[in-house]
C-alpha positions in Angstrom: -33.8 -8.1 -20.3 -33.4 -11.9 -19.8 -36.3 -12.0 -17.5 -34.9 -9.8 -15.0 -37.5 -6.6 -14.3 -35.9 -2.7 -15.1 -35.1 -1.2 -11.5 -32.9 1.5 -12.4 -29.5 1.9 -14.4 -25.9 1.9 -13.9 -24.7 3.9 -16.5 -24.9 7.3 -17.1 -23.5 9.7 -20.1 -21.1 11.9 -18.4 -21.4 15.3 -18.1 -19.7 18.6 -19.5 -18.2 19.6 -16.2 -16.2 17.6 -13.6 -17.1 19.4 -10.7 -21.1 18.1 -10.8 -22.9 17.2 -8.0 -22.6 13.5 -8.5 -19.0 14.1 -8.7 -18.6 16.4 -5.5 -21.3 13.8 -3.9 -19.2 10.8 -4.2 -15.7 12.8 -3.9 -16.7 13.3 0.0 -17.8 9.7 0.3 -14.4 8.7 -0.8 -13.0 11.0 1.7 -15.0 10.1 4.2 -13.6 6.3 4.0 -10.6 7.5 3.6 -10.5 9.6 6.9 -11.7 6.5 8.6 -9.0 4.6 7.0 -5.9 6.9 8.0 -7.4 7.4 11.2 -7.8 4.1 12.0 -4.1 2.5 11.1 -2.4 5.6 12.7 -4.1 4.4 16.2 -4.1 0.7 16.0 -1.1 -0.5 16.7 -0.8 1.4 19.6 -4.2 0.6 20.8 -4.0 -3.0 19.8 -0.6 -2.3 22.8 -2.8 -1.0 25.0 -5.0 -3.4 25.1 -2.1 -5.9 25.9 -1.0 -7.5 22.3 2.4 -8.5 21.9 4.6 -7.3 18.7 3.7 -10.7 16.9 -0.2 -10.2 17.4 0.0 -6.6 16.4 1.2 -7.4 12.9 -1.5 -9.7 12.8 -4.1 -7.5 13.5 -2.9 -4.9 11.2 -2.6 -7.4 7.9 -6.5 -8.8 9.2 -7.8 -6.3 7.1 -5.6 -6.5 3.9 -6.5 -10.2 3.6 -10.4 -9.6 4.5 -10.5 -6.9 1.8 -8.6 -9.2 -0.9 -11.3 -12.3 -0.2 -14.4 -10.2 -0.4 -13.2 -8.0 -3.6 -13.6 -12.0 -4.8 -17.3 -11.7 -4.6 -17.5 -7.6 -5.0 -16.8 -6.8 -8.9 -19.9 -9.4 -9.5 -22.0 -7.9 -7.0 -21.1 -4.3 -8.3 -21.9 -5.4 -11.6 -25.2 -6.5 -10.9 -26.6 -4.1 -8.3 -27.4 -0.5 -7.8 -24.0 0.9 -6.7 -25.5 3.5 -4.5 -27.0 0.8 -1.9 -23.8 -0.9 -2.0 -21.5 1.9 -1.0 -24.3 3.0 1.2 -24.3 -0.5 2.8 -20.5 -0.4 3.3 -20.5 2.9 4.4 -22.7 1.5 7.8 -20.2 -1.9 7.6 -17.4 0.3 8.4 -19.3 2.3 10.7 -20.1 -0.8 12.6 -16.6 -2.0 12.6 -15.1 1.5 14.2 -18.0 1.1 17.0 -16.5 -2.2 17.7 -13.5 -0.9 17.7 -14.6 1.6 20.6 -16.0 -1.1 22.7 -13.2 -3.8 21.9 -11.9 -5.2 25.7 -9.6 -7.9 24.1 -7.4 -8.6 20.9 -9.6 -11.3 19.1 -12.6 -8.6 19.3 -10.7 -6.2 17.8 -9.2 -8.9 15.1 -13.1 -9.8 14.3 -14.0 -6.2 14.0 -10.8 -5.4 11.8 -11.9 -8.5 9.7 -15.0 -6.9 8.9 -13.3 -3.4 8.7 -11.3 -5.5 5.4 -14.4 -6.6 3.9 -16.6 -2.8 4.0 -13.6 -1.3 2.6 -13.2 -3.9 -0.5 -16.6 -2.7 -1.5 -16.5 0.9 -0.6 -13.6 2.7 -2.6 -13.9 -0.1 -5.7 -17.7 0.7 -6.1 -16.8 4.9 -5.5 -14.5 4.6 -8.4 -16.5 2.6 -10.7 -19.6 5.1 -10.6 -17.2 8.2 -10.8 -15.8 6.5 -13.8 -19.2 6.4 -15.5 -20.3 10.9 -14.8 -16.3 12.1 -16.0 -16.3 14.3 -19.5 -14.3 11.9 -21.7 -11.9 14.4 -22.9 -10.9 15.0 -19.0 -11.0 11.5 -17.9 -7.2 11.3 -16.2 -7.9 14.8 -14.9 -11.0 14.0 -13.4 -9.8 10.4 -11.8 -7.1 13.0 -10.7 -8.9 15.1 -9.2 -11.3 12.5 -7.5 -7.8 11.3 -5.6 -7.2 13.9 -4.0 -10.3 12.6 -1.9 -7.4 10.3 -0.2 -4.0 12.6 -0.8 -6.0 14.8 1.7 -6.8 12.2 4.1 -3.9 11.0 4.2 -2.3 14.5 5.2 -4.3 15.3 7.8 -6.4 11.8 9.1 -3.1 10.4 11.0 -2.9 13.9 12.7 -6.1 14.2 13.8 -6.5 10.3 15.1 -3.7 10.9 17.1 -4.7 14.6 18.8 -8.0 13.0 19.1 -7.0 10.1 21.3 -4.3 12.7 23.3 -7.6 14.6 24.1 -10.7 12.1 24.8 -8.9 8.8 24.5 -9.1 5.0 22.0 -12.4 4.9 23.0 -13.7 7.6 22.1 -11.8 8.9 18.7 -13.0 5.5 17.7 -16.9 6.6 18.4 -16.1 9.5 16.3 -14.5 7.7 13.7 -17.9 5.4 13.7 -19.5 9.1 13.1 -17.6 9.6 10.1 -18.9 6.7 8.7 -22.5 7.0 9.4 -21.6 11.0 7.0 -20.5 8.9 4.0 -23.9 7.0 4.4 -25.3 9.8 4.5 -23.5 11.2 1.2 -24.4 7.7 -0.4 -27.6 8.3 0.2 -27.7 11.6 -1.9 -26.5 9.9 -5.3 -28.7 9.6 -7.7 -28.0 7.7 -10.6 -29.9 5.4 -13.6 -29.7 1.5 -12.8 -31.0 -0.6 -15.0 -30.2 -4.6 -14.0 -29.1 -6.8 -17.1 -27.7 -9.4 -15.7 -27.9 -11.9 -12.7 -25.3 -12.3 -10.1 -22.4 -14.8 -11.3 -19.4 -15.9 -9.4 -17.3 -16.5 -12.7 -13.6 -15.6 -13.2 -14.7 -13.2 -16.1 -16.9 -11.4 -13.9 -14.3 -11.1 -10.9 -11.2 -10.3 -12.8 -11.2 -7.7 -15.7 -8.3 -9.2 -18.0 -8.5 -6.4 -19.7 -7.4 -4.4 -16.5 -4.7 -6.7 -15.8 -1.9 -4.2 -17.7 -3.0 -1.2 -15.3 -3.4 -3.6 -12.2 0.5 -4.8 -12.4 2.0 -1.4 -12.8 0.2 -0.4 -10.0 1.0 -3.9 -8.5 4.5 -2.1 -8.7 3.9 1.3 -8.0 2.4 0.3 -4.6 4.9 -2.5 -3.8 7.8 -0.3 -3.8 6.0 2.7 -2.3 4.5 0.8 0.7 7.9 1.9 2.9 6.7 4.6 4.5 6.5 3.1 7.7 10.6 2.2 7.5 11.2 5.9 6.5 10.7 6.7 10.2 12.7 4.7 11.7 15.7 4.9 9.3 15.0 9.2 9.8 14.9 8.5 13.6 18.4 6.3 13.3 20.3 9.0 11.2 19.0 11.0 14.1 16.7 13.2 11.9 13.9 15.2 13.8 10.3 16.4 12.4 10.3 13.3 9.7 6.6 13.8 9.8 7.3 16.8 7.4 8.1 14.6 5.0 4.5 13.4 4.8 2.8 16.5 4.4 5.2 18.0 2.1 4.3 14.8 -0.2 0.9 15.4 0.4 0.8 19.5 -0.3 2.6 18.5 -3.5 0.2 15.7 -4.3 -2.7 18.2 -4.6 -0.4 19.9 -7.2 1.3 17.6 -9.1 -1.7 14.3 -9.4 -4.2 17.0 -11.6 -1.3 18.1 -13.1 0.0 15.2 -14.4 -4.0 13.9 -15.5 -4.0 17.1 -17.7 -1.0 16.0 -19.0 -2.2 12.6 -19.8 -5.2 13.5 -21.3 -3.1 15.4 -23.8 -0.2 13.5 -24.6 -1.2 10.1 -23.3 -0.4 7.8 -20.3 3.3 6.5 -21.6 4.5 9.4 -22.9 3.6 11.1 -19.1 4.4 8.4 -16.8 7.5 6.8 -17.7 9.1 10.3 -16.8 7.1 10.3 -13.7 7.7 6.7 -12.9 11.5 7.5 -12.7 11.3 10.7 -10.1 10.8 7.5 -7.8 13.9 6.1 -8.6 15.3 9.2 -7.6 13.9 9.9 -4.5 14.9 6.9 -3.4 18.2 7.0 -4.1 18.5 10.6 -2.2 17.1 8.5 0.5 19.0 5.8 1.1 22.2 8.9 1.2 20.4 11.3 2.8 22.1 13.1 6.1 19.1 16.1 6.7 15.9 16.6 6.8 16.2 19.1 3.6 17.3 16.0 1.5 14.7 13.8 3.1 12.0 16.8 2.0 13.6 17.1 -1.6 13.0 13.3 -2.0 9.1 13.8 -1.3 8.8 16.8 -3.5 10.4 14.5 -6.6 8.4 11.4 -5.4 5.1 13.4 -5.1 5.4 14.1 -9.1 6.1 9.9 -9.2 3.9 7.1 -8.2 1.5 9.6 -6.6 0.9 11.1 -9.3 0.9 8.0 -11.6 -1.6 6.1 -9.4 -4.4 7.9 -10.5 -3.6 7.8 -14.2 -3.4 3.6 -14.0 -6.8 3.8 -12.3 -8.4 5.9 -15.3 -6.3 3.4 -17.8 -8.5 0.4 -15.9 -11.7 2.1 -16.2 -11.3 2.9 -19.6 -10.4 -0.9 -20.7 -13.4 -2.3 -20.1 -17.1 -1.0 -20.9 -19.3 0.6 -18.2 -21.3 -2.5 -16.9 -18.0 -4.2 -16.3 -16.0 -0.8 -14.4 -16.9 -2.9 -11.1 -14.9 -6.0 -12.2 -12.0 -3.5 -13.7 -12.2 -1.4 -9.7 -12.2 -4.7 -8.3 -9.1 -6.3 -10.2 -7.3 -2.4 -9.5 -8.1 -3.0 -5.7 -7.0 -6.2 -5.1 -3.5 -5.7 -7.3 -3.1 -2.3 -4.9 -3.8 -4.5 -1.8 -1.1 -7.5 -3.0 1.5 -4.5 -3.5 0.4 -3.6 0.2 0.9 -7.2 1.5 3.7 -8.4 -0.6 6.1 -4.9 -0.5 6.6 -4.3 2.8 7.5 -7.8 3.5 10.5 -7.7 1.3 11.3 -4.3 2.9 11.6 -5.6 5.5 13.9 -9.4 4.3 16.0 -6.5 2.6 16.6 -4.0 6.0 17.0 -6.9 8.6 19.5 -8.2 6.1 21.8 -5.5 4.5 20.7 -2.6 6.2 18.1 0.6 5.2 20.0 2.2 2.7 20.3 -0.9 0.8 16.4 -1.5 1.3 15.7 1.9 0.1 18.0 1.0 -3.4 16.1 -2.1 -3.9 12.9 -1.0 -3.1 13.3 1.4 -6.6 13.5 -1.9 -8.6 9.7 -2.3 -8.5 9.8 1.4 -10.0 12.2 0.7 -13.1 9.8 -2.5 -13.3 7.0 -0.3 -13.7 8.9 2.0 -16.3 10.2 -1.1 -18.0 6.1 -2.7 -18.3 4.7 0.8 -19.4 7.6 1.4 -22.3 6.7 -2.5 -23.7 3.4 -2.0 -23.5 3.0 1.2 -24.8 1.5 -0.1 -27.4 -1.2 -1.9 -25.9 -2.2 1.6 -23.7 -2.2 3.5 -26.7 -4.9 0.7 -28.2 -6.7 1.1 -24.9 -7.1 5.0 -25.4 -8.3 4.7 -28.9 -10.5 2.1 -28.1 -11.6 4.4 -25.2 -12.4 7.4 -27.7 -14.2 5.7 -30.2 -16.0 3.9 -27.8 -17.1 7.5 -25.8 -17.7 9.4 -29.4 
């Protein structure tokens, strides 16, 4: 095919069943980056303080990796798009593993910046490229359920990776929970390793703007633009708990995370039967909610009721807008539609806690946490006018699969 010899091939007719080997395969690889991940920003901070970095330098070592990952998803939608996924998440898989070793052996803050830096850049190929092959082995009547079901990968990391970091460095120190972490890794290269897949190559490797961003993702990408923007407060929601002095806020975070496993195959099923808008402009709102009962909360029961209502929200939602950019675009362009997901996700990550932040400093937390559900009625607002455009994509989808 234009000159280019048959290796192997990216795309693969889905199977009856979700829960198939490839699927389980790279379901642990994705969990296995994502432990790395939560374990990893729950420690930094305070071993980039340890190591002797003021406030000012933390911040910058933390937001290394968020603008690492958004240059090299740049170059990673062509690259996914070209070459056998497999080597590239197994490449990335021994990227990050690298980076977490240097992490472990980091003496001063620009080591840890330049290890952090590359930290950005395996991640901006890891999850994207994850997604994109899942999205090619799901049945195509359980496509939300299954992209569902594939997040719980991070829900679960996310409950129990911060915990774990932090008992782990309370026990054997930075240095070592770091090693460990390395360890992780060098298991999700292992797991990459086991995937087998078709590759065919069709095409050579093109830095173009059509081969970086998926327009036709672009719909999916700003709602979760949104959805991740206003939902990137977590880290304020401890100390406006610890201010109201509220103990055990950490509750909060694992009763959104229990709730998660429930509510984000739940609301997939849903999706696959009565379609994306009719199931996420409800959802969308529970957001709006919670944080309204947050910004007059008093006790920990009202701060736990918010995570309950938000856990059927944007956490649930996230995977659905994910399945909606998969299925806009055909299977050899899923790594341009991951890419343009990831790099709207990691925007919403840069660009929401900022303003958080303007907002606290300036009128206080309560008023943060009303203005911080504006990107949420934004988000209900762009799926309601374009609900006719995600019914087209859905169609299109179906006829496309038949």
């Amino acid at each position: 095919m234009n000159g280019i010899p048959s290796v192997e091939a990216n795309h693969q007719q889905g199977p009856a069943s979700i829960w198939n080997r490839m699927f389980i395969t790279l379901f642990l690889t994705n969990m296995a980056f994502n432990m790395g991940q939560m374990m990893s920003n729950s420690l930094l901070a305070i071993y980039a303080e340890s190591l002797g970095a003021p406030t000012s330098t933390i911040g910058m070592v933390i937001s290394a990796f968020a603008i690492s990952s958004i240059l090299f998803r740049l170059i990673s939608a062509p690259v996914m798009d070209t070459y056998n996924r497999k080597y590239i998440v197994l490449c990335s898989s021994l990227l990050l593993s690298l980076s977490f070793w240097g992490f472990s052996l980091s003496t001063s803050i620009p080591t840890l910046l330049c290890f952090r830096l590359m930290q950005g850049c395996g991640m901006a190929f890891g999850n994207a490229c994850c997604l994109a092959m899942v999205a090619d082995l799901l049945p195509k009547d359980k496509y939300s359920t299954g992209i569902g079901y594939y997040s719980l990968a991070q829900v679960i990391s996310q409950a129990i990776g911060p915990m774990v970091g932090l008992q782990l460095v309370d026990l054997v120190g930075f240095r070592m929970t770091y090693t460990i972490n390395a360890c992780i890794m060098l298991f999700s290269a292992l797991m990459a390793f086991q995937i087998k897949l078709n590759f065919t190559r069709t095409k050579k490797f093109k830095l173009a703007l059509d081969n970086i961003i998926a327009k036709e993702a672009l719909l999916p990408t700003a709602v979760l633009f949104l959805l991740v923007a206003g939902g990137s407060t977590g880290s304020f929601l401890i100390v406006y708990a610890n201010g109201l002095g509220i103990a055990r806020i950490s509750l909060h975070f694992t009763v959104s995370a229990l709730t998660m496993l429930i509510s984000r195959p739940l609301i997939g099923r849903l999706t696959d039967k009565f379609g994306l808008a009719a199931v996420c402009v409800p959802a969308l709102f529970c957001n709006v909610v919670s944080f309204l009962i947050i910004s007059n909360a008093t006790s920990l029961i009202q701060f736990l009721f918010a995570s309950f209502i938000a856990a059927f929200g944007s956490g649930a939602c996230h995977p659905d807008m994910q399945a909606l950019s998969m299925k806009s675009v055909t299977n050899a362009r899923r790594g341009a539609a991951s890419s343009t997901n990831f790099i709207g996700m990691d925007m919403g990550q840069l660009i929401g806690p900022t303003i958080a932040g303007v907002v606290a400093q300036s009128f206080g937390y309560n008023i943060m946490w009303r203005v911080m559900a504006i990107p949420f009625l934004l988000g209900i607002f762009l799926v309601f006018l374009c609900r006719g455009s995600i019914l087209r994509i859905e169609k299109d989808f179906a006829s496309r699969s038949a």
